[in-house]
N, C-alpha and C positions, 0 to 999 in steps of 0.2 A: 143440575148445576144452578146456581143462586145466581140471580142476572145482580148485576154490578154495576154501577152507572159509571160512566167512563167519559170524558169529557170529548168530544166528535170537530172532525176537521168539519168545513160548509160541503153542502151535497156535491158529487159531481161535477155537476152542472154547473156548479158556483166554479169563478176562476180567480186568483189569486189579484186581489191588486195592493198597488202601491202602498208600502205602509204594514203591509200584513206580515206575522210570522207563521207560516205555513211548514205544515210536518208532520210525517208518518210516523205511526209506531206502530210496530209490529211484534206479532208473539214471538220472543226465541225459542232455539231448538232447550234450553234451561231453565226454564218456564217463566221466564223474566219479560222484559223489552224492550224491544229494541229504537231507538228515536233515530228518525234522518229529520234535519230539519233545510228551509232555505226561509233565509231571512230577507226581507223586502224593506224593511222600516217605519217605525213607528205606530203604525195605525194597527190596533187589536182583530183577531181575526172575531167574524161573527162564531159562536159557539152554539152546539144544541148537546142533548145529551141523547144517547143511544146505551142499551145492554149487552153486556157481552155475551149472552145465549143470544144477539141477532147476527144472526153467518153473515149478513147482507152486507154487514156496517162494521165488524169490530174487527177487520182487517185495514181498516183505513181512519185513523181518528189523527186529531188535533193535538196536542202533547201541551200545554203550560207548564210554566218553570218547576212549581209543584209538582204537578203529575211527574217531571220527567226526573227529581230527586226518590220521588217516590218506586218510578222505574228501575234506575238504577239499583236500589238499595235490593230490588227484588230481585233483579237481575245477580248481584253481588249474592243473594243468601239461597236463591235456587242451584247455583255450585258449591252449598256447601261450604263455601270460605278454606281458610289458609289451614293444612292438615299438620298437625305439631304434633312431632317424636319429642316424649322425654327421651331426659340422658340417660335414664336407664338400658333405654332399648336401642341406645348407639352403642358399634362394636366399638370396643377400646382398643386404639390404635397408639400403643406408648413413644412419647417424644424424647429423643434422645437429648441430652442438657451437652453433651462434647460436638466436637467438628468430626464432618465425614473424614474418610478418607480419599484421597485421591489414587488419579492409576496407579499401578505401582506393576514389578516385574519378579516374574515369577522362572525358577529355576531350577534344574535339578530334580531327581527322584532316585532315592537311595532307599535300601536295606538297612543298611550302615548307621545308624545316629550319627557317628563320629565322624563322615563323611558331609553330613549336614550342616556340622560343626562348623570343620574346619571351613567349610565354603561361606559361613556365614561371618566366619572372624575374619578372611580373606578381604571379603567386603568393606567388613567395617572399617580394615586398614585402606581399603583404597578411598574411603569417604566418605560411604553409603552407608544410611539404617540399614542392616538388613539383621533378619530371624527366622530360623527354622519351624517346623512346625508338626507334627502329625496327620498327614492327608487320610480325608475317607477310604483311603485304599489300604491305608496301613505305611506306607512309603513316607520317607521322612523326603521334603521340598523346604525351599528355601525362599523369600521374598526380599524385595528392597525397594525402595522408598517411596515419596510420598508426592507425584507430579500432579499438575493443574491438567494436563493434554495429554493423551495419546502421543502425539509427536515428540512430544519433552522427553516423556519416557521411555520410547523408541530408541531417541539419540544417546541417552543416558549406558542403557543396555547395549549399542554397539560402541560404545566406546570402552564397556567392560570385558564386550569381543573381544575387539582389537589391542586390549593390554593383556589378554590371553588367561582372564579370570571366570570366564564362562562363557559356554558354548551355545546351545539352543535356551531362547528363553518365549516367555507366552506373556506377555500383559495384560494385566488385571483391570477390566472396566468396574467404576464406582458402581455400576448397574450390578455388576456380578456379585455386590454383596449384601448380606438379608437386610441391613437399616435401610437401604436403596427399595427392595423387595417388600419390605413392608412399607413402603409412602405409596409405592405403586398398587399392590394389592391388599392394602387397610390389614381387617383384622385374620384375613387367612395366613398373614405372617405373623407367627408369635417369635418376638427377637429376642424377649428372654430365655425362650425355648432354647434358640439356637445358638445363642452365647453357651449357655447351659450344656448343650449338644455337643459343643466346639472343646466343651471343657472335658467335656468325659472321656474323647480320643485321648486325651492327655496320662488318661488314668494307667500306674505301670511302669510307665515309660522315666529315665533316671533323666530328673530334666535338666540340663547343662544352659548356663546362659553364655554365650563365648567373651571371652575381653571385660566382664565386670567386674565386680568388686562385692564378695558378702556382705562386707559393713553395711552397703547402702541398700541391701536387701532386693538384689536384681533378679535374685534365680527365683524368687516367688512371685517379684513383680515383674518380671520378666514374661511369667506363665499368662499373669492375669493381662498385662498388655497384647501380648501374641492371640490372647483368643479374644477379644474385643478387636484387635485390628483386623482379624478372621473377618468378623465380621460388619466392618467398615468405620468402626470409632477408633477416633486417637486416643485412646487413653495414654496420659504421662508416662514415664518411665520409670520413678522409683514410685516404692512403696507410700512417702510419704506427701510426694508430690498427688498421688493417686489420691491419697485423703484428703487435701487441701481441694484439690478439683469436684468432688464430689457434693452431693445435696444430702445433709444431716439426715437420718433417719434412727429411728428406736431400733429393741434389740424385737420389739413385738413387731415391728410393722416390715422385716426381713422382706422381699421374695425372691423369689427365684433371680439371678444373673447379679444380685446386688453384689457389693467388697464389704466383707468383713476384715477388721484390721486389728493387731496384735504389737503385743511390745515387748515382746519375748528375749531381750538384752538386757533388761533390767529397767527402773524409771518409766515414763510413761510415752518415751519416744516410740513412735512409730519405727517397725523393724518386720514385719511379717502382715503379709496379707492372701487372701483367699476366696475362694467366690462360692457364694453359696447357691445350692443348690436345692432347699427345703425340706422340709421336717428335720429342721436341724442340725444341717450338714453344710458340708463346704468342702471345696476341690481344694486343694494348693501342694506346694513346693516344699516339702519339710525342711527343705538343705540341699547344699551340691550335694549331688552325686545322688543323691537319694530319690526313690522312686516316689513318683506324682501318687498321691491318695487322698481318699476324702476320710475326713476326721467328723467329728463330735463336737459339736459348741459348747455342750455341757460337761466334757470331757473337763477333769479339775486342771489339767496344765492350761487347756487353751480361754476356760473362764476366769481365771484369774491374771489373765494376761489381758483379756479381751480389752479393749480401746472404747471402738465403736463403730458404725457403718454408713457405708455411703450408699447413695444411689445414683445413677447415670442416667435410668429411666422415668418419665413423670407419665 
């Protein structure tokens, strides 16, 4: 070890007086050190120098304002300093650009599509959003709207009891759904995945939207709303409201969960939309009555109709 001169508090023996700044410093455990000081006033302490290979001494020295910036700085680069992640090696955790959803109530389990239906137009007559849906079980349920509380929604549901529009119902906590899911558990939730996922129940099934209207292109935006509020985004209601809401993107920078839009009535209004699903492809609503399937973007009907596409997720 190379002895070091180091600037020494007075021996022992010596005692601190009036005037002096007296102070240890000590090796830390980060091979830096450590300064205690006690300050007395004015008068300089007497100084000697000692080595740091002498055991006897180099636990107990004098610190000046130099030494003890000098300290520090050692102290500071014996741990190493501040450890920085690029952004490459952070999971990517996609932010959603729409509003969560709130509780909402949940009802029914039918076989029947047309049972889901009717229970959902039922609704809509008494006041309430509500939309059927494809549960992971296979059974078609039914949801309704969009409260700040638990209790709101509660109240909401027995008073659709008590006008004798439904019977046993469950509400839906914000937590129960995947945009909730992924803020809590970052990237082990992929919510594109699960829009995606939400979309593929769909697949088959002749999707019926109750009480709207074709012109406004509800049975496709219909679909595309039902599986975003699936999973806890508002998206808009029609089709073109969905475009106007969304964040521009090309037809190259596509992924997964995004709205690709169409103008399939002629002109270049917005009338049909669909969610893509990658390499190419997209879920959607061809028409009432018609069964839910994924198409072709480069299919000639739907590229020469093609609009443009949004995205939800940044």
């Amino acid at each position: 070890m190379h002895n070091i001169p180091i600037i020494s508090a007075p021996p022992p023996s010596s005692s601190p007086v009036k005037g002096e700044e007296f102070g240890v410093c000590r090796k830390g455990s980060r091979g830096g050190f450590i300064f205690t000081s006690l300050f007395i006033k004015q008068k300089p302490p007497v100084q000697r120098v000692v080595f740091a290979g002498d055991e006897s001494k180099r636990n107990r020295v004098n610190c000046s304002p130099v030494l003890l910036v000098i300290a520090i700085i050692l102290w500071c680069t014996g741990c190493g300093g501040p450890t920085y992640v690029s952004p490459e090696s952070r999971p990517v955790v996609q932010k959603e650009t729409l509003a969560q959803l709130g509780y909402s109530v949940q009802v029914g389990a039918f076989a029947n599509q047309d049972n889901a239906v009717r229970l959902s137009e039922a609704l809509e007559r008494y006041g309430l959003d509500a939309y059927y849906f494809v549960h992971e079980t296979g059974l078609y349920k039914v949801r309704f709207g969009d409260f700040p509380t638990k209790e709101a929604a509660r109240r909401q549901a027995e008073h659709a009891r008590a006008a004798g529009i439904i019977d046993e119902y469950w509400i839906v906590s914000p937590d129960d759904y995947a945009v909730q899911k992924q803020r809590q558990y970052g990237s082990r939730i992929d919510l594109r995945d699960e829009i995606v996922g939400t979309a593929k129940r769909f697949i088959g099934t002749p999707y019926r939207w109750g009480g709207t209207s074709p012109d406004e292109g509800f049975d496709c935006s219909g679909l595309t709303m039902v599986v975003y509020q699936l999973n806890g985004l508002k998206l808009p209601r029609s089709s073109r409201q969905q475009y106007r809401a969304g964040i521009p993107i090309g037809r190259d920078d596509l992924m997964r969960g995004d709205l690709v839009f169409f103008a399939t009535s002629g002109g270049s209004r917005i009338s049909h939309v669909g969610i893509y699903v990658g390499k190419g492809r997209f879920i959607h609503a061809p028409g009432r009555g018609k069964k839910i399937r994924t198409s072709l973007l480069q299919r000639r009907y739907y590229r020469a109709r093609y609009v443009g596409a949004r995205t939800y997720l940044r």
